[in-house]
N, C-alpha and C positions, 0 to 999 in steps of 0.2 A: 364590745370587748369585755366588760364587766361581767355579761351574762354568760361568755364563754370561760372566762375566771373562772366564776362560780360552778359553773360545770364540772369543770377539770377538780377544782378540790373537792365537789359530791364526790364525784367519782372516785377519787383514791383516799377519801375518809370510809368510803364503804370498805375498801381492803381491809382497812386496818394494820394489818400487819406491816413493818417494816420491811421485811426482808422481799415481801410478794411486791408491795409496792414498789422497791427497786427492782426489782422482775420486769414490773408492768414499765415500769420506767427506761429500764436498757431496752425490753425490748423495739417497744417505740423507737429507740435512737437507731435501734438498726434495721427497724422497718424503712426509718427515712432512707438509711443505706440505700436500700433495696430501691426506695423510689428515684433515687438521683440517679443508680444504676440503669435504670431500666428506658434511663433517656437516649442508650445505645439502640433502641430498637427503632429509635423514629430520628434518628440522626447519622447521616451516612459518615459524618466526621464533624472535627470540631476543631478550632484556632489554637494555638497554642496560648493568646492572651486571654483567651476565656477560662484556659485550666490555670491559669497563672494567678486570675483574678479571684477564680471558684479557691486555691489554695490560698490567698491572701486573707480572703473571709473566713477561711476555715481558721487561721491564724488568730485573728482578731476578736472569733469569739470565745477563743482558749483561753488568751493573756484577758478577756476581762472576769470571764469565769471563776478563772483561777484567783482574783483578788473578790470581788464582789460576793462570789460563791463560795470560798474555801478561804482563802487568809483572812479574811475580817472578820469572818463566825469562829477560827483558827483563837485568834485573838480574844474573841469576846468568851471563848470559854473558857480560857485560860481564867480570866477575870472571874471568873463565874465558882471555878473549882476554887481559887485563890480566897474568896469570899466564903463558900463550904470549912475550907481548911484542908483542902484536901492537896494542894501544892503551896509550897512557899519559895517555888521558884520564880524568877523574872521573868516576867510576861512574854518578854519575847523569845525566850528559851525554847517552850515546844514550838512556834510555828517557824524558829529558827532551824531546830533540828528536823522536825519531819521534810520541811521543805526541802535542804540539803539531803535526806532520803531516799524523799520522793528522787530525784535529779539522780544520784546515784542506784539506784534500783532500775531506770530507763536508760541510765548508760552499760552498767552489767548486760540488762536484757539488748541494746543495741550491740555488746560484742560479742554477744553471745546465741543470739539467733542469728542464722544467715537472712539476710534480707537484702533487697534493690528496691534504689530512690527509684521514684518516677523520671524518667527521661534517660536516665542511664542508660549504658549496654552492660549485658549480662556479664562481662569480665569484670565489671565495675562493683560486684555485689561485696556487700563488707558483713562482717562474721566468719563465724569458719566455712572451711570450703567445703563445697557440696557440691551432691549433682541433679539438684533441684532445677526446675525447669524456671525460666525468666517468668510463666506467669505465677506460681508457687514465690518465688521470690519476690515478687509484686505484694502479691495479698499478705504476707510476713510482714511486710515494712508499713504496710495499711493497717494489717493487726495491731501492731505495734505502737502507733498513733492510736489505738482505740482501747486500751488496754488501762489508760490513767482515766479516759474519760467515763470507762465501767464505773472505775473504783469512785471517780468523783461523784456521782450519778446516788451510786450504792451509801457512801459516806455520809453526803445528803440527809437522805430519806432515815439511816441509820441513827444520825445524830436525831432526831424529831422522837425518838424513844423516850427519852431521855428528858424532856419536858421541861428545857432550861432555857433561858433566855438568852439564845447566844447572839442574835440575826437569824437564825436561820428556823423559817417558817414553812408550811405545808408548801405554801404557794413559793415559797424560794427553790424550792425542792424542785417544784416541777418549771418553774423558769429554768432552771438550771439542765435538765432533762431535754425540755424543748428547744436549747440554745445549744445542747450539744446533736441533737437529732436537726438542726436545721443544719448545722455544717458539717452535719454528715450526709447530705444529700447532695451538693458538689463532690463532699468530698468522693463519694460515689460512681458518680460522675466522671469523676477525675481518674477514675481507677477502669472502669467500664469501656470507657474510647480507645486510652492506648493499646488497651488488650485486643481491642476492635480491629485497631491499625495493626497490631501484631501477627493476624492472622486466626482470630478465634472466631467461632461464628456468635452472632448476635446474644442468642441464648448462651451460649458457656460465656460469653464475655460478661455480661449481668451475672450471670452465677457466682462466677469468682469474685466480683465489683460485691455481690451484699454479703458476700462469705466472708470478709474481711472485716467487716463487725460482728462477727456471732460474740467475739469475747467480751461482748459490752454487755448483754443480760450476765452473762456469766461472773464476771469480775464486780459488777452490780450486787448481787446479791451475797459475794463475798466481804468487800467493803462496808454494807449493811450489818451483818453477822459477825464481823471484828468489833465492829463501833457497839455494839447493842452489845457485846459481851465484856468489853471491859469500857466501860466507862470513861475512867483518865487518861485512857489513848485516845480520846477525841481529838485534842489539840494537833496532837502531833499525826493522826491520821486527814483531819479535813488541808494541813499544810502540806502534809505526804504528798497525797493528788494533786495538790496547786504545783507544788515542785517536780512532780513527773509529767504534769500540760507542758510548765514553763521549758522544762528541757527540751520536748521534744518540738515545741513551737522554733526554737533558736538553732538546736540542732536537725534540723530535713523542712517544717516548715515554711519558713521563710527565705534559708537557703534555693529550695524547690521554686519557689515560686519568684525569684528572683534571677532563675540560672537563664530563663529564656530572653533577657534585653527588654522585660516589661517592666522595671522600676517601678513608674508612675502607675499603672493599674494594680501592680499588685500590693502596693502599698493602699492607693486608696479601698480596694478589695479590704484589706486589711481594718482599715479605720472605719470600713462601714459595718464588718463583723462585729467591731471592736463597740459600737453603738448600739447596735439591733439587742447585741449582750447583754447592755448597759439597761434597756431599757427595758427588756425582757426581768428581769432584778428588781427592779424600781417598781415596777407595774403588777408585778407576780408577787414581792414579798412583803408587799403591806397587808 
C-alpha cells in the first residue's frame, strides 16, 4: 500500500502544476465512470438492490469527503489567513458561507437544468420543460452529481499552491480524487444498465453512462484556477464544494437509493462508502 502511495505522489509531483494535476485528477474520476459503465457489456441486467447499494456508496463517500476533504482544511485556513492578518473574521464565517453556496448554486443548477432521477418516468423530469429524450435527461442529472465533485477534486489540488498548512496535502489531494473516482464507478454503473433496460444497445448505453462525468476534468481544473488566483477565497471555495456534495447527496442521493424498498442495503451501501472515505484521508494525507 505504502509503495503504491508513493507512486501516486511521484507521479503528480512530476506535474507540478496545479491546474494539470487536477486535469490528471478529474480525468481519472471519469475514467472510473467509464469503467463502472462498461460493466453493461458483460451483464445482461442487474437488481435493483445492487443499484440501490452502488447509490448508497456513492452517498457515503460524498458526506465523508465533504468534511475530511473540504470543511476541515475549509477551517484550518481560515486559521491560517487569521494568523497572516489577512481576515479577522470568525472562523466559522467562510466555511459557513461557502457551504451555504455551495448548496444554493446546486439548487439553482437543479431548477434550472432539465434533468431525470434514476427510476423515474420521463413525465417525471424536473427543470424546465424540454423535449429532451429520457436518455439526455438521464446523463443531466448524473452530470449534475458530478459537477461539485470536479470542483472538489480541482479545489484540492488548487489549495497545495499555496503552501499553507491547512490539512490538506499532496496525498489528501489524491485520496480525495480516488474516493470520488471509486464511486464513480457504481455510479457508472448505475447509469449504464437502466439505459440498457431502456432499450439502447450495449455500446450507446456505456457511452452515455461515462459521458456523464466529462464535467469532472472540466470543473477540475476550473476550481484549481479560482483557488490558485485568489488566495482568500480558499476557505469559502474548499466549503463551496463540501456544500454542493452535501446537497446533492440529501437532495436525489439518498432519496434514489432509498425509493426502491432497500432501506437496510442502501444505508449500509452508504456507511461503507462513508469508511473506504474515511480511510482513503487518513492513509493518503499523512
Amino acid at each position: 500500500m505504502e509503495t503504491l502511495v508513493d507512486s501516486l505522489k511521484d507521479m503528480f509531483m512530476q506535474i507540478e502544476n496545479p491546474i494539470l494535476q487536477a486535469l490528471v485528477g478529474g480525468l481519472f474520476t471519469w475514467g472510473l465512470t467509464a469503467v463502472g459503465a462498461s460493466l453493461v457489456f458483460f451483464f445482461k441486467s442487474t437488481n435493483r438492490k445492487t443499484l440501490d447499494m452502488c447509490l448508497g456508496f456513492t452517498g457515503g463517500v460524498m458526506i465523508a469527503a465533504s468534511f475530511w476533504s473540504l470543511l476541515s482544511p475549509a477551517i484550518s485556513a481560515v486559521e491560517v489567513q487569521r494568523d497572516l492578518g489577512i481576515t479577522n473574521l470568525p472562523i466559522w464565517f467562510a466555511p459557513a458561507i461557502g457551504f451555504l453556496l455551495g448548496a444554493m448554486f446546486l439548487y439553482f443548477l437543479d431548477k434550472n437544468i432539465p434533468h431525470l432521477h434514476l427510476f423515474e418516468k420521463v413525465e417525471k423530469a424536473e427543470g424546465p420543460k424540454t423535449d429532451l429524450k429520457k436518455t439526455e435527461l438521464l446523463v443531466l442529472a448524473i452530470a449534475l452529481h458530478n459537477i461539485p465533485e470536479g470542483l472538489a477534486v480541482g479545489v484540492a489540488f488548487g489549495a497545495l499552491a499555496h503552501g499553507m498548512d491547512i490539512g490538506i496535502e499532496l496525498g489528501s489531494a489524491i485520496a480525495l480524487a480516488i474516493g470520488m473516482g471509486i464511486q464513480n464507478a457504481p455510479e457508472g454503473f448505475a447509469v449504464s444498465m437502466p439505459l440498457r433496460r431502456h432499450g439502447l444497445s450495449k455500446f450507446k448505453s456505456w457511452q452515455w453512462g461515462q459521458l456523464s462525468a466529462i464535467v469532472e476534468p472540466i470543473f477540475a481544473m476550473i476550481g484549481a484556477a479560482i483557488v490558485m488566483s485568489v488566495y482568500p477565497i480558499l476557505p469559502y471555495a474548499l466549503a463551496f464544494s463540501a456544500g454542493a456534495m452535501i446537497f446533492i447527496v440529501v437532495e436525489e442521493v439518498i432519496p434514489e437509493s432509498q425509493s426502491g424498498g432497500n432501506t437496510d442495503l442502501a444505508t449500509m451501501g452508504l456507511i461503507a462508502g462513508f469508511i473506504v472515505m474515511m480511510i482513503l484521508d487518513v492513509s493518503l494525507g499523512g
